[in-house]
N, CA, C and O atoms as a printed pandas DataFrame, in Angstrom:
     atom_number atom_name residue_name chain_id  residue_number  x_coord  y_coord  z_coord
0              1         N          UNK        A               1   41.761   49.020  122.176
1              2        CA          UNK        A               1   40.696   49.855  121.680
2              3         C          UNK        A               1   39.536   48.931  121.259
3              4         O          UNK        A               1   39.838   48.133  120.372
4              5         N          UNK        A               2   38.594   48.891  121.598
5              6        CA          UNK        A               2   37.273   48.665  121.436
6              7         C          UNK        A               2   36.283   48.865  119.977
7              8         O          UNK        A               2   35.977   50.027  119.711
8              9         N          UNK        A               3   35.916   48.049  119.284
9             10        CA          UNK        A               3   35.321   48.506  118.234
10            11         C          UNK        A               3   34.421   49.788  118.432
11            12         O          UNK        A               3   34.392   50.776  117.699
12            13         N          UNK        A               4   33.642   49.543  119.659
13            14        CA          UNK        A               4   32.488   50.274  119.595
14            15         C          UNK        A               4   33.374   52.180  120.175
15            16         O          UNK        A               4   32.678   53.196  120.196
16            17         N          UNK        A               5   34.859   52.201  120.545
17            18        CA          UNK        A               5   35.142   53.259  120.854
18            19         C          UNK        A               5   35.629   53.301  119.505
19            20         O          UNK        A               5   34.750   54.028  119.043
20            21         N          UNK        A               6   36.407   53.046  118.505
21            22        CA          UNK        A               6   36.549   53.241  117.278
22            23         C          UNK        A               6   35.337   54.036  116.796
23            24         O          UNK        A               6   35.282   55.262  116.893
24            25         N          UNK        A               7   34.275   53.207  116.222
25            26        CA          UNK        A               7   33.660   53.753  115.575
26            27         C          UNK        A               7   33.075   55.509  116.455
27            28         O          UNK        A               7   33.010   56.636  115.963
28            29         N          UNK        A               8   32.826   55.129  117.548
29            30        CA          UNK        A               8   32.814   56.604  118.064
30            31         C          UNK        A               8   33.835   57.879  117.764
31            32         O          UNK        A               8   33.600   59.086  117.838
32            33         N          UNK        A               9   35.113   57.146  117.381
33            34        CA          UNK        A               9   36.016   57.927  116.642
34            35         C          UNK        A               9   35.903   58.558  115.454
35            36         O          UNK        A               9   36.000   59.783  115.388
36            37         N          UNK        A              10   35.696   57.827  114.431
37            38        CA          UNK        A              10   35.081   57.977  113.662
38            39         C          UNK        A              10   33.810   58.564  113.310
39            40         O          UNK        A              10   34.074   59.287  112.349
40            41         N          UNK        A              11   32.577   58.652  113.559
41            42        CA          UNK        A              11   31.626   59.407  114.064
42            43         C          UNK        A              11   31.552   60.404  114.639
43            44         O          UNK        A              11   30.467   60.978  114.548
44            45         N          UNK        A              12   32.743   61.125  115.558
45            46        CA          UNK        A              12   32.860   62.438  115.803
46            47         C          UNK        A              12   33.888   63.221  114.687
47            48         O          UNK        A              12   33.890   64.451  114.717
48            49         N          UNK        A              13   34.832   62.462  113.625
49            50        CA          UNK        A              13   35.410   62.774  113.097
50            51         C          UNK        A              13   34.615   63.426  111.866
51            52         O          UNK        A              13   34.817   64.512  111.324
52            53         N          UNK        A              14   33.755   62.552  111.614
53            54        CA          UNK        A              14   32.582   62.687  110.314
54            55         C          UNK        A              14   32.007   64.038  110.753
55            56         O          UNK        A              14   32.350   65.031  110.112
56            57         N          UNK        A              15   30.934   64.205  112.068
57            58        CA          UNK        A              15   30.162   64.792  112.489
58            59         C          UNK        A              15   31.322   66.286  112.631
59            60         O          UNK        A              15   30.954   67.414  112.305
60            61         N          UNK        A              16   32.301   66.069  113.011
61            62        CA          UNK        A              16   33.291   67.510  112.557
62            63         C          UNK        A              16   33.620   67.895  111.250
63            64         O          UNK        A              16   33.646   69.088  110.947
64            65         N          UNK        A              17   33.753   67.431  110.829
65            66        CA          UNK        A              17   33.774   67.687  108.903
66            67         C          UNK        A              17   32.211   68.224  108.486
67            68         O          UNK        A              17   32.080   69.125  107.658
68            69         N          UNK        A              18   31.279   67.712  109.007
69            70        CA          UNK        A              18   30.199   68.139  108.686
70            71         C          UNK        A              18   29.624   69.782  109.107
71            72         O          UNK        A              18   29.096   70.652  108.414
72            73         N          UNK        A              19   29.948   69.739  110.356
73            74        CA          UNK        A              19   29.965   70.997  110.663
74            75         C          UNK        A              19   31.047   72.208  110.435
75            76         O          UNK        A              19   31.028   73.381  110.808
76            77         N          UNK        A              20   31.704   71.688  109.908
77            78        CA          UNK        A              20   33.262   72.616  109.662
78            79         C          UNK        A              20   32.749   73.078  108.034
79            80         O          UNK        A              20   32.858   74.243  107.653
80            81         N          UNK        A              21   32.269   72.144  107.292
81            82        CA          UNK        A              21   31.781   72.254  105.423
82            83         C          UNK        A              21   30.396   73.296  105.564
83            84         O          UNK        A              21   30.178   74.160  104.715
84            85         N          UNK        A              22   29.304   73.038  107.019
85            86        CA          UNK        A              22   28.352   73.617  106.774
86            87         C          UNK        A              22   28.002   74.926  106.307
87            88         O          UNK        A              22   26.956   75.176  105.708
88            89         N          UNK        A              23   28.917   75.776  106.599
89            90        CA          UNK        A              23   28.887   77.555  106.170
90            91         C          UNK        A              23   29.411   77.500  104.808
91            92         O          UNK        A              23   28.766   78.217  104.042
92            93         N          UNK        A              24   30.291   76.928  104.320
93            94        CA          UNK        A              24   30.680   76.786  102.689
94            95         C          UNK        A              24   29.901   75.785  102.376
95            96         O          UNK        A              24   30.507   74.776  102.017
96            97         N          UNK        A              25   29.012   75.738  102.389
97            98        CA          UNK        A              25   28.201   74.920  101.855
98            99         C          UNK        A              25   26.681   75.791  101.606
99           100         O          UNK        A              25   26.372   76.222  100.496
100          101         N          UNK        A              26   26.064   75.911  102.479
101          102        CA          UNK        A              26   25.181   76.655  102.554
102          103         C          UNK        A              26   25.237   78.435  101.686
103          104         O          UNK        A              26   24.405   78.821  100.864
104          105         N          UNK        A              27   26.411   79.213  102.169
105          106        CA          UNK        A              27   26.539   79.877  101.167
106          107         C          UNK        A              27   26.543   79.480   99.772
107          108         O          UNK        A              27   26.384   80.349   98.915
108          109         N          UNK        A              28   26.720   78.169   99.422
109          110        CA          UNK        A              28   27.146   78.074   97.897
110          111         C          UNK        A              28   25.808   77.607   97.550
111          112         O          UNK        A              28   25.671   77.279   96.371
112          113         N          UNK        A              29   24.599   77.484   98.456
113          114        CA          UNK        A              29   23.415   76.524   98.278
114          115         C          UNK        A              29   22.376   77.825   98.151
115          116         O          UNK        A              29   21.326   77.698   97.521
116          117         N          UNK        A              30   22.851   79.477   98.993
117          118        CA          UNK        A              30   22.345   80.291   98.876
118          119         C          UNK        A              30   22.154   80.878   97.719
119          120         O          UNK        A              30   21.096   80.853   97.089
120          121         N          UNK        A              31   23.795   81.770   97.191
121          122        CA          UNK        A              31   24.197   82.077   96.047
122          123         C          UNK        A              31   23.374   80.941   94.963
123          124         O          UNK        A              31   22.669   81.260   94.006
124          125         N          UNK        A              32   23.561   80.136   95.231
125          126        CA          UNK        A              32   23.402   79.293   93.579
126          127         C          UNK        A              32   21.753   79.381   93.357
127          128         O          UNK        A              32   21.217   79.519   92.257
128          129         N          UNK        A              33   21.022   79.267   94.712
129          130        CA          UNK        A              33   19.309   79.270   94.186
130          131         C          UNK        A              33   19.178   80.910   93.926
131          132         O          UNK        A              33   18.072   81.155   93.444
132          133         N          UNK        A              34   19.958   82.051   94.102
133          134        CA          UNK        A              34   19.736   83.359   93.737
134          135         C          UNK        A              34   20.362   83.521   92.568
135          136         O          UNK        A              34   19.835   84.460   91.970
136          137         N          UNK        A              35   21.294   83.014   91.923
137          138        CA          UNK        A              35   21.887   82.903   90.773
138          139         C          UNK        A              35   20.582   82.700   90.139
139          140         O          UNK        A              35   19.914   83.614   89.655
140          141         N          UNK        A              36   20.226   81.389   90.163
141          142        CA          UNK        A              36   19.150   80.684   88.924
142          143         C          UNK        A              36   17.752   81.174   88.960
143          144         O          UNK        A              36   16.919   80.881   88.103
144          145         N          UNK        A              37   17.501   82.023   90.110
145          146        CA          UNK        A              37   16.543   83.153   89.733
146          147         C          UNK        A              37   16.679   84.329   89.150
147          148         O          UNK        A              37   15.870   84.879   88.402
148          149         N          UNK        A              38   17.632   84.679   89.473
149          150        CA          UNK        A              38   18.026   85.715   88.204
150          151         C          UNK        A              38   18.279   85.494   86.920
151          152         O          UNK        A              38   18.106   86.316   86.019
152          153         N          UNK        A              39   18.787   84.134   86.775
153          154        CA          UNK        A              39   18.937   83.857   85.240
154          155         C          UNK        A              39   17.671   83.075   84.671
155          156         O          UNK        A              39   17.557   82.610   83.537
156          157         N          UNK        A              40   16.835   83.037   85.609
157          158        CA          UNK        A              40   15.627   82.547   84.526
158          159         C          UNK        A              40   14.382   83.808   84.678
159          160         O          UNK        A              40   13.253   83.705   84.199
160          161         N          UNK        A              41   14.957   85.130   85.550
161          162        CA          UNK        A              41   13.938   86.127   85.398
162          163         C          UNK        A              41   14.931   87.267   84.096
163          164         O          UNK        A              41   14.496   88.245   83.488
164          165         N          UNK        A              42   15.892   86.841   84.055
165          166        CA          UNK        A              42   16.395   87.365   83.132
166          167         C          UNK        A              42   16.747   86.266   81.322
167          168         O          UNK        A              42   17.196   86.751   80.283
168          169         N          UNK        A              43   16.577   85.648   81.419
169          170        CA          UNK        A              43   16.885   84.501   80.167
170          171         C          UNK        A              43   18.452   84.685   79.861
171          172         O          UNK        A              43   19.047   84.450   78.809
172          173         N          UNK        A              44   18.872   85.098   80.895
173          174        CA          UNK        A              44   20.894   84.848   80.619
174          175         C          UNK        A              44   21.593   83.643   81.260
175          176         O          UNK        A              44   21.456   83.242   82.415
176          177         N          UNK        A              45   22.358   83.152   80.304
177          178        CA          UNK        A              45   22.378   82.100   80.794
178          179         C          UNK        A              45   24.221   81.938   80.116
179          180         O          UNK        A              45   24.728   81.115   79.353
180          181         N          UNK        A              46   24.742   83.054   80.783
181          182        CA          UNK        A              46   26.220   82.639   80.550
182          183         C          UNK        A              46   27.232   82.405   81.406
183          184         O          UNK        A              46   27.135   83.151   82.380
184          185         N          UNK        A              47   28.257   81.614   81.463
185          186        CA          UNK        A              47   28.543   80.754   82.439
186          187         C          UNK        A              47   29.493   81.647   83.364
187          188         O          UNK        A              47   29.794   81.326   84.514
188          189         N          UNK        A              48   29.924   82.796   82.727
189          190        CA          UNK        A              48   30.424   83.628   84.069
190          191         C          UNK        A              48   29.452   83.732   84.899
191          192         O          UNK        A              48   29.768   83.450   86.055
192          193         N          UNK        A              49   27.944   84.159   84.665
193          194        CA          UNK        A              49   27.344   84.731   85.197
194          195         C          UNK        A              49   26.791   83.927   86.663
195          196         O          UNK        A              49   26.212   84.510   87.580
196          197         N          UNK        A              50   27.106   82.531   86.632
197          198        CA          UNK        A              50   27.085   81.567   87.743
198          199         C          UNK        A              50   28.454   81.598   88.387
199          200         O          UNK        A              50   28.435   81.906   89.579
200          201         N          UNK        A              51   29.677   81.337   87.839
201          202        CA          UNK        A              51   30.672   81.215   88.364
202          203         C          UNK        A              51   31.324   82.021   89.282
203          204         O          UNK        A              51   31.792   81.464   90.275
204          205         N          UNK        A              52   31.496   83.629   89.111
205          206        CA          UNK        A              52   32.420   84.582   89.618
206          207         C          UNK        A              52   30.817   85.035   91.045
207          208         O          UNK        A              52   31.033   85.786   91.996
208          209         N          UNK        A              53   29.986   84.641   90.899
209          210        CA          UNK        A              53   29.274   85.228   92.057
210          211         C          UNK        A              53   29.549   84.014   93.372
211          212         O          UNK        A              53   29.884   84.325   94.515
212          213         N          UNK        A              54   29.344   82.769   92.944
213          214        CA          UNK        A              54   29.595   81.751   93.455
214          215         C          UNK        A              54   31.076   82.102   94.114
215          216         O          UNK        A              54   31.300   82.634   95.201
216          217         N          UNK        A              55   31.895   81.698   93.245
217          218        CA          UNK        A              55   33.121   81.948   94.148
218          219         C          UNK        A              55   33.268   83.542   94.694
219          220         O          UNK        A              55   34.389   83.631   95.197
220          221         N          UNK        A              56   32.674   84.618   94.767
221          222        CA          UNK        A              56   32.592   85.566   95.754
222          223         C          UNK        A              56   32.085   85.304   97.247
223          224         O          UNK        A              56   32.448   85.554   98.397
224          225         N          UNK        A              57   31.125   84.712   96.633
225          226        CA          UNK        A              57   30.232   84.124   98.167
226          227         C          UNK        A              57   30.627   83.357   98.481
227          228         O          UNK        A              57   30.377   83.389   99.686
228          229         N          UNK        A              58   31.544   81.918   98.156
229          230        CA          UNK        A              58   32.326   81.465   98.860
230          231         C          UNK        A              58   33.540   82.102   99.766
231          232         O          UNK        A              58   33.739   81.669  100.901
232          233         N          UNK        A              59   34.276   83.068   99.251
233          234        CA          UNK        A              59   35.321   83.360   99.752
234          235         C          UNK        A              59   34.505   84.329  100.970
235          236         O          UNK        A              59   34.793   84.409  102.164
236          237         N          UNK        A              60   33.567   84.914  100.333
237          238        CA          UNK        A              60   33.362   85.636  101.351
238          239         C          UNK        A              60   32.545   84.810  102.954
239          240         O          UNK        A              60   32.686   85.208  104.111
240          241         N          UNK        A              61   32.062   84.103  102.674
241          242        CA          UNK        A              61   31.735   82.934  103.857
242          243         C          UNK        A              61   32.789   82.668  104.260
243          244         O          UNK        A              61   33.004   83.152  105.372
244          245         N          UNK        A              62   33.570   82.104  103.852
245          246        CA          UNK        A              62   35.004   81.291  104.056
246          247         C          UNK        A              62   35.757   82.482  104.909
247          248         O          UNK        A              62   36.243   81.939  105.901
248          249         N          UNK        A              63   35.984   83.592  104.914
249          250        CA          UNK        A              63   36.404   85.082  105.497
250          251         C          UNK        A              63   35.246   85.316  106.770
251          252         O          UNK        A              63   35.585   85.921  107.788
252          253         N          UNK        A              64   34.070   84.858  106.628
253          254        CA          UNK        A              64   33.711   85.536  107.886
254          255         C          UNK        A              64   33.619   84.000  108.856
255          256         O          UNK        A              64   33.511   83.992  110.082
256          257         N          UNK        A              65   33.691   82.734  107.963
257          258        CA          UNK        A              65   33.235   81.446  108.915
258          259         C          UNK        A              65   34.796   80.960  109.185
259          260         O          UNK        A              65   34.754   79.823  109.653
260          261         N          UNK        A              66   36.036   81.389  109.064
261          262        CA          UNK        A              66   36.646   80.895  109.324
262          263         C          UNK        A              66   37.356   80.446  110.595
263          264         O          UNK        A              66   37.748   79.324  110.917
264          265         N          UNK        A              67   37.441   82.007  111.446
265          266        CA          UNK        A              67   37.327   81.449  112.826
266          267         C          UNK        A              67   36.395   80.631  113.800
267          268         O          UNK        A              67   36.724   79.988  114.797
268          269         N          UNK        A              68   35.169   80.821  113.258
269          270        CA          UNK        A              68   34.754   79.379  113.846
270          271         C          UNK        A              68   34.801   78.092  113.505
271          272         O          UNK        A              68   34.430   77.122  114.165
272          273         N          UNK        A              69   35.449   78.145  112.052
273          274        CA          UNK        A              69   35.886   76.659  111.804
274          275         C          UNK        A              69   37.064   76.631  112.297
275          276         O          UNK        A              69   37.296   75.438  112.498
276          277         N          UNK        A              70   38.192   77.412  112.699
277          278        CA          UNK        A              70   39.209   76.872  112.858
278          279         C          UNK        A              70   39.402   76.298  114.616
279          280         O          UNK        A              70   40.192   75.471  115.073
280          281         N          UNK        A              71   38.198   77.224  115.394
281          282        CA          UNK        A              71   38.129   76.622  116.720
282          283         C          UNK        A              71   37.171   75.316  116.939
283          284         O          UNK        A              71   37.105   74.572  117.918
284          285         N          UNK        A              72   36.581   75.289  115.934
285          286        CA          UNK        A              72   35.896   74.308  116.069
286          287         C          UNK        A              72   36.736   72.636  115.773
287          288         O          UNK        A              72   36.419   71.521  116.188
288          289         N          UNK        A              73   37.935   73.098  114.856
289          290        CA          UNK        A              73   38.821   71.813  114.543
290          291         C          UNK        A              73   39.767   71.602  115.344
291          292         O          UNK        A              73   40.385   70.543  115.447
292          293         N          UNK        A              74   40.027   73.081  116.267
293          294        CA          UNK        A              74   41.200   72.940  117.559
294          295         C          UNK        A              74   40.577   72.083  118.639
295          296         O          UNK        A              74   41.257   71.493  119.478
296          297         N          UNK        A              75   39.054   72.031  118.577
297          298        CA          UNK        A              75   38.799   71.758  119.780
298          299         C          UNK        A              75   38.720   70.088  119.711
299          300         O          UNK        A              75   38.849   69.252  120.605
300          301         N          UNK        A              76   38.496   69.970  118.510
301          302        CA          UNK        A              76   38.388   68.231  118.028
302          303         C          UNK        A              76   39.591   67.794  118.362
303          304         O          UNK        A              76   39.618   66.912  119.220
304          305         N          UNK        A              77   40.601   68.170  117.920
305          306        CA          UNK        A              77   41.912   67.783  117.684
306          307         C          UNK        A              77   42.020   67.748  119.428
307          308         O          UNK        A              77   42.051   66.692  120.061
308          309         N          UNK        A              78   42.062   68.889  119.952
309          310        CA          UNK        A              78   42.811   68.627  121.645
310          311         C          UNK        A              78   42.092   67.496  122.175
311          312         O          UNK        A              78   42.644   66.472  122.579
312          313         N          UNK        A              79   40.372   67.782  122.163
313          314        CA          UNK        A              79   39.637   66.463  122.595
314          315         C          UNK        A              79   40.693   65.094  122.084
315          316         O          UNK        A              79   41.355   64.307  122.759
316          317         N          UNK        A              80   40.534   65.206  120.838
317          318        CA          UNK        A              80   41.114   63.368  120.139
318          319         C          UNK        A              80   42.753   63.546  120.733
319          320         O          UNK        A              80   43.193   62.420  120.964
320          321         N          UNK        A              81   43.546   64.382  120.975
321          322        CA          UNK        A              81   44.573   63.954  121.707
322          323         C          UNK        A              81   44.823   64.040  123.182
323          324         O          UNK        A              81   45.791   63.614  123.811
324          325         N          UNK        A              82   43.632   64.750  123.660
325          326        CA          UNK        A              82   44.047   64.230  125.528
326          327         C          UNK        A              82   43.792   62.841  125.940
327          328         O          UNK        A              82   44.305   62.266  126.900
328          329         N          UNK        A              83   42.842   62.316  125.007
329          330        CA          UNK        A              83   41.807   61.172  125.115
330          331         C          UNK        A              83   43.066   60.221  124.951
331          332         O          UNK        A              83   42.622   59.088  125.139
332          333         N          UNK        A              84   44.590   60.131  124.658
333          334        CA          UNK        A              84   45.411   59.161  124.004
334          335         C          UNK        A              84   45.179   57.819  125.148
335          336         O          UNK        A              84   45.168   56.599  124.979
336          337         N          UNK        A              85   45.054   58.438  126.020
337          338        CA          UNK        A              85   45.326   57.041  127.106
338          339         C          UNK        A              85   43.997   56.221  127.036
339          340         O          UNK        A              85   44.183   55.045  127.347
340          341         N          UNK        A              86   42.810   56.501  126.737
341          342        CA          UNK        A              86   42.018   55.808  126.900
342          343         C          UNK        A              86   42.054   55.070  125.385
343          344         O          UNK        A              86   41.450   53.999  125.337
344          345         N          UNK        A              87   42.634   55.484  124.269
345          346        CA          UNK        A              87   43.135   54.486  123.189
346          347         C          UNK        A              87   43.624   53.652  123.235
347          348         O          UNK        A              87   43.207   52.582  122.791
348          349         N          UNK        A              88   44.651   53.824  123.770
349          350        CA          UNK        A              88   45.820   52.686  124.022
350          351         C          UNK        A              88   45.543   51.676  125.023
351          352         O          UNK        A              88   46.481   51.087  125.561
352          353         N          UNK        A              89   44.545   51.467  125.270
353          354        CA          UNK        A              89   44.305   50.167  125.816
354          355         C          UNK        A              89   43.757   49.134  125.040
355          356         O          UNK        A              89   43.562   48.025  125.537
């Protein structure tokens, strides 16, 4: 194995994690800037009032993004194991 195919390993491994986090991520980046407009057009500022919306909108992302994260990690995975022979050199 080749440094420079390593790190290509690595680099598609990253670049899949990145895109697999992006929908739970972004929902939580949504929710949270609509949270803190409501709590500074309202002056409430109690800590349920961030928490239980947050984790709604997570789960609920997480429920509708999940099948495309989970094909999106099948497809990494078959890629990184048909590829075995060109490792093992």
């Amino acid at each position: 194995m080749t440094p420079q195919l390593a790190v290509d390993i690595v680099r598609q491994a990253l670049m899949a994690a990145v895109w697999v986090s992006a929908p739970l991520l972004i929902a939580g980046f949504v929710v949270g800037i609509a949270i803190s407009l409501f709590q500074v057009a309202t002056s409430m500022q109690d800590p349920g009032v961030t928490t239980v919306p947050r984790l709604a909108g997570f789960l609920v992302a997480l429920a509708v993004a999940l099948p495309w994260m989970l094909q999106r990690l099948m497809s990494y995975t078959v890629a990184l194991f048909g590829d075995f022979a060109r490792y093992a050199r």
